[in-house]
VEXTI-535597 format. One record per residue (C-alpha): z, x, y; residue in three letters. Coordinates in Angstrom, 2 decimals. Layout:
N
+---------+---------+---------+---------+
:      up :    east :   north : residuo :
+---------+---------+---------+---------+
:       Z :       X :       Y :     Ala :
...
+---------+---------+---------+---------+
This chain:
176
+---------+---------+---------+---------+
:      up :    east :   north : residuo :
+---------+---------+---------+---------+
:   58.79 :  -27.17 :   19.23 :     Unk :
:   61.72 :  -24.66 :   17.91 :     Unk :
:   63.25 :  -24.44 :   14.95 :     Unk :
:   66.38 :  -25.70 :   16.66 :     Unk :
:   64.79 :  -29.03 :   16.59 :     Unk :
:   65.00 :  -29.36 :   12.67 :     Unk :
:   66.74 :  -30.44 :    9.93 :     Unk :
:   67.55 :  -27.52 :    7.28 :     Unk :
:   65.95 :  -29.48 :    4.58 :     Unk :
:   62.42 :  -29.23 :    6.72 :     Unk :
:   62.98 :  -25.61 :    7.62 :     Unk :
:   63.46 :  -24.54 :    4.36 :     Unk :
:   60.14 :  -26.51 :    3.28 :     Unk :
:   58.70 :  -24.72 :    5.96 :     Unk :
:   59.77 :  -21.33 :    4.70 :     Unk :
:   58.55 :  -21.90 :    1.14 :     Unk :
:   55.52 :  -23.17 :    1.82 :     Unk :
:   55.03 :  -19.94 :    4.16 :     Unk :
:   56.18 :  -17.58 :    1.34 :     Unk :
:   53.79 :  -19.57 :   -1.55 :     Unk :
:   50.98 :  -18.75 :    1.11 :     Unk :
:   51.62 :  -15.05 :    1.69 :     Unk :
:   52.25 :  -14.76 :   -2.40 :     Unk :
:   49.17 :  -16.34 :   -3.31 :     Unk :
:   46.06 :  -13.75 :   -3.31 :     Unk :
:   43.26 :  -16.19 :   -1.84 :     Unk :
:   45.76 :  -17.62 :    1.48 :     Unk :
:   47.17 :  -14.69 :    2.08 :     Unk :
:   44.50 :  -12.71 :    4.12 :     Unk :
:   44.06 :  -16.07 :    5.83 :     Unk :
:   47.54 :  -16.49 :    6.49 :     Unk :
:   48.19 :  -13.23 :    8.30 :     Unk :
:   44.65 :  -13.64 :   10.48 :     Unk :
:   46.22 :  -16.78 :   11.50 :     Unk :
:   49.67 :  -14.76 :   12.34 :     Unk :
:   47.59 :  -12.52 :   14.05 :     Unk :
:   45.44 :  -15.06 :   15.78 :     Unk :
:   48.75 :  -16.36 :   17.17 :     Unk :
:   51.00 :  -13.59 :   17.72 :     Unk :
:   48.52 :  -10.61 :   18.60 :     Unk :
:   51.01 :   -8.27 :   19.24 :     Unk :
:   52.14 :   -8.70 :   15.80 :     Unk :
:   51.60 :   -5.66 :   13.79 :     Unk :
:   49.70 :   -6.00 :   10.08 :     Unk :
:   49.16 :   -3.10 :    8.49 :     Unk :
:   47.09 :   -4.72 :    5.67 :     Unk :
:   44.33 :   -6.38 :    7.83 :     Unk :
:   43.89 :   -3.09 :    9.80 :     Unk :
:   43.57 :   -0.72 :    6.97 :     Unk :
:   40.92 :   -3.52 :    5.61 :     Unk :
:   39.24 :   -3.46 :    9.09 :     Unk :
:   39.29 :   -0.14 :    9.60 :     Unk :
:   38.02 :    0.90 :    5.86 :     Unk :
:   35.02 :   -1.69 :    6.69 :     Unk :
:   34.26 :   -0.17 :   10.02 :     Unk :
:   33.86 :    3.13 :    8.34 :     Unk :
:   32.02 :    2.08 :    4.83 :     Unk :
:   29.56 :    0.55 :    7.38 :     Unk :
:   29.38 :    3.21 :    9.30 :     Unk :
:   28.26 :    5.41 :    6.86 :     Unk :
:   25.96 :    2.84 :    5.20 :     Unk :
:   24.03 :    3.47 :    8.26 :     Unk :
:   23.85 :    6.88 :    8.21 :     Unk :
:   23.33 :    6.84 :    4.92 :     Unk :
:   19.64 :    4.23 :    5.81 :     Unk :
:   19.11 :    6.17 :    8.98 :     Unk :
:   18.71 :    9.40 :    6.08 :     Unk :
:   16.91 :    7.66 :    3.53 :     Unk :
:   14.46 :    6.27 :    5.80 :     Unk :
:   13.90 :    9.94 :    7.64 :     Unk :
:   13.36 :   11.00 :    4.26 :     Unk :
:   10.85 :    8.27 :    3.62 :     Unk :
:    9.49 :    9.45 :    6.21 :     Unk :
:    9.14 :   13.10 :    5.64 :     Unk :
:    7.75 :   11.95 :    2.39 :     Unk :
:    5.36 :   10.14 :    3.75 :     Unk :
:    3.80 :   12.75 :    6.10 :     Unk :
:    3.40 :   14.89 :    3.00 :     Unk :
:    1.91 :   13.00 :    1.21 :     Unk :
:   -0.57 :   12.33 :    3.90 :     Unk :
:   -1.39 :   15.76 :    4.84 :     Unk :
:   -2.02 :   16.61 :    1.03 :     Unk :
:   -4.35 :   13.93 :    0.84 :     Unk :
:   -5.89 :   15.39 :    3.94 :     Unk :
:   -5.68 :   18.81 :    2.31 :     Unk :
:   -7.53 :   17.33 :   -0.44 :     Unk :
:  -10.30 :   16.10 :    1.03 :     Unk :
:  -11.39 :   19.67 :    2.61 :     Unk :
:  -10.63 :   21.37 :   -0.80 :     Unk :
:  -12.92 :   18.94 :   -2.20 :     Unk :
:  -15.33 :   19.49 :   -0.02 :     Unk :
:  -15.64 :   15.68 :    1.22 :     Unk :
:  -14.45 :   16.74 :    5.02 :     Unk :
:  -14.68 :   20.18 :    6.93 :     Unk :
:  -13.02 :   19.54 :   10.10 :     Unk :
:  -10.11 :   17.54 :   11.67 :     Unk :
:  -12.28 :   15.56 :   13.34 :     Unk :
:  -14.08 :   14.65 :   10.18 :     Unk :
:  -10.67 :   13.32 :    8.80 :     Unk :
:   -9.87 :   11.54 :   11.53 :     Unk :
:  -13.71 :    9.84 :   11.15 :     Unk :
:  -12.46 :    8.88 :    7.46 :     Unk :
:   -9.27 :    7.30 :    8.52 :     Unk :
:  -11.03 :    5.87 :   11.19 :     Unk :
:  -13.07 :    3.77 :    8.36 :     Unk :
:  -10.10 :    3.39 :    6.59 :     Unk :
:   -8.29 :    1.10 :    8.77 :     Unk :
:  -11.88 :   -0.80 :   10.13 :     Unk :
:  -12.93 :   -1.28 :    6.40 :     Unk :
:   -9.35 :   -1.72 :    5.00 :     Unk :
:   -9.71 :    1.16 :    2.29 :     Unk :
:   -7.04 :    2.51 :    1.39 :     Unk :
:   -8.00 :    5.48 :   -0.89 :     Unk :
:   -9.20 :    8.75 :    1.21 :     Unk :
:  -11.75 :   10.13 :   -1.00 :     Unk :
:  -13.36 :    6.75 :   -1.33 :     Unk :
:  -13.61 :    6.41 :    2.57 :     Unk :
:  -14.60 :    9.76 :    2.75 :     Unk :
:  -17.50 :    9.43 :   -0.09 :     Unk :
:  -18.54 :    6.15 :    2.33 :     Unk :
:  -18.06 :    7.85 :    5.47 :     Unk :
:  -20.55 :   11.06 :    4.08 :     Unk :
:  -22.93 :    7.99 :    3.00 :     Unk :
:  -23.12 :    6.87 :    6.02 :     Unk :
:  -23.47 :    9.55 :    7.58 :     Unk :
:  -26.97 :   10.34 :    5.41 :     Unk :
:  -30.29 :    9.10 :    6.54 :     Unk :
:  -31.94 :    6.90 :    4.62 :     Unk :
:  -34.62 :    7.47 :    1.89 :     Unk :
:  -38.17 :    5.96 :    2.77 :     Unk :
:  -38.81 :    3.33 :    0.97 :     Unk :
:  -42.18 :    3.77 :   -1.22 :     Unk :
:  -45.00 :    1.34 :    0.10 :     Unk :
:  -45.87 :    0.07 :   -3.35 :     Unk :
:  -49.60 :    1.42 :   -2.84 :     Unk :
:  -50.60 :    4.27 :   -4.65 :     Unk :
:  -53.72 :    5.46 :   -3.41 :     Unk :
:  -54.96 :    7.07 :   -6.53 :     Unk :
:  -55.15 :    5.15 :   -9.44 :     Unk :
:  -58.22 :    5.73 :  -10.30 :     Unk :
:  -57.58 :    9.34 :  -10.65 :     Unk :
:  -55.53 :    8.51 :  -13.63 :     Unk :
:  -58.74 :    7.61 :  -15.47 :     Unk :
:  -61.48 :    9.41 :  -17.09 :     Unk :
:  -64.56 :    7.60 :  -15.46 :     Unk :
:  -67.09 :    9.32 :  -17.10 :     Unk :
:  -66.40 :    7.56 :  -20.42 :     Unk :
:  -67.34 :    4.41 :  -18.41 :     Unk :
:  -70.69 :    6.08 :  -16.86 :     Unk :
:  -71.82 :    6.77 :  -20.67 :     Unk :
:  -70.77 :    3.59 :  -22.37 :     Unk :
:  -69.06 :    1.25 :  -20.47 :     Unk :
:  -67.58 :   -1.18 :  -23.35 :     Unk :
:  -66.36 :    1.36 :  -25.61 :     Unk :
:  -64.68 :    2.71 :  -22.75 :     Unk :
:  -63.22 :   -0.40 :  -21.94 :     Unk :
:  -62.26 :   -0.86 :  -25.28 :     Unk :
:  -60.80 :    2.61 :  -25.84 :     Unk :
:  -58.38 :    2.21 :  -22.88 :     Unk :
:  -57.21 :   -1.27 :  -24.37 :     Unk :
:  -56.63 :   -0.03 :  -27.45 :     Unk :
:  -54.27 :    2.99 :  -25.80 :     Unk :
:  -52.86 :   -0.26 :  -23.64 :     Unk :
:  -52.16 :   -1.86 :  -26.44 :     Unk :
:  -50.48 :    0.90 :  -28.48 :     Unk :
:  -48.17 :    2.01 :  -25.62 :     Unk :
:  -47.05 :   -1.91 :  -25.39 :     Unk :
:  -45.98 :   -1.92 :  -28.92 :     Unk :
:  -44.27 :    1.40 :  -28.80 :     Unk :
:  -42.82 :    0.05 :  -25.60 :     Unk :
:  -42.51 :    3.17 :  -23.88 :     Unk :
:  -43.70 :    2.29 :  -19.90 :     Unk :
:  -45.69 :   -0.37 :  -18.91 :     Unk :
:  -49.56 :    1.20 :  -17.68 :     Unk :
:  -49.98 :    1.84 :  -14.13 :     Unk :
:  -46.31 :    2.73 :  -13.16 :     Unk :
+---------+---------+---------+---------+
């Protein structure tokens, strides 16, 4: 179809309706990616700066992440080896190898504080106490049998009477 083919009356609707769209601020970037989407050869200096503006804000957006997240990074590694550092000040740790035993509970135990895996890892690493038996093979050593050789019930009584007095002042039960 050409414009040959036309009455004026529809051309000139044509050409207003064309110029409302380019004048109007929402239609018009539309309008010229449709001119451009037809006619690609057609040059539009306002689309390209736009393009070419976005191109490079995004490109430096990028650059911009790519730093921050090195820096995160660097950050990060610092912080670690100070809390490394402060394990051997501390005294928790005395080799590399001992660190790498704490982190190594760290990530199997999920804790995420070094001195606290360290204080668990140096726990574990200690042998356990012996457990007393519960028999204490001289109890009769803690009494004065020969009381109880001379007079057997006022020895008797004289130890329940000191029984009795330590269970009021309640200071430890006899025996223990």
């Amino acid at each position: 179809m050409s414009l040959e083919d036309i009455s004026f009356e529809q051309r000139d609707e044509l050409a207003l309706l064309m110029q409302q769209l380019s004048n109007n601020p929402e239609t018009r970037k539309d309008l010229l990616r449709l001119a451009k989407k037809v006619r690609p050869d057609l040059p539009v200096p306002e689309l390209e700066i736009e393009s070419h503006t976005n191109s490079m804000v995004e490109k430096a957006e990028q650059r911009v992440q790519a730093l921050e997240a090195k820096l995160r990074e660097k950050e990060a590694l610092e912080d670690l080896k100070a809390r490394r550092n402060s394990l051997k000040s501390k005294g928790l740790v005395q080799t590399d190898e001992d660190i790498q035993a704490v982190e190594k509970i760290m990530l199997e135990k999920g804790v995420t504080n070094h001195e606290t895996a360290a204080e668990y890892w140096d726990w574990m690493k200690q042998s356990a106490a012996p457990t007393p038996t519960g028999y204490n093979p001289n109890p009769i050593n803690k009494f004065d049998l020969s009381q109880y050789w001379k007079n057997p019930q006022g020895a008797a009584r004289n130890e329940a009477a000191k029984a009795l007095a330590d269970l009021r002042k309640n200071s430890r039960l006899p025996g223990f």
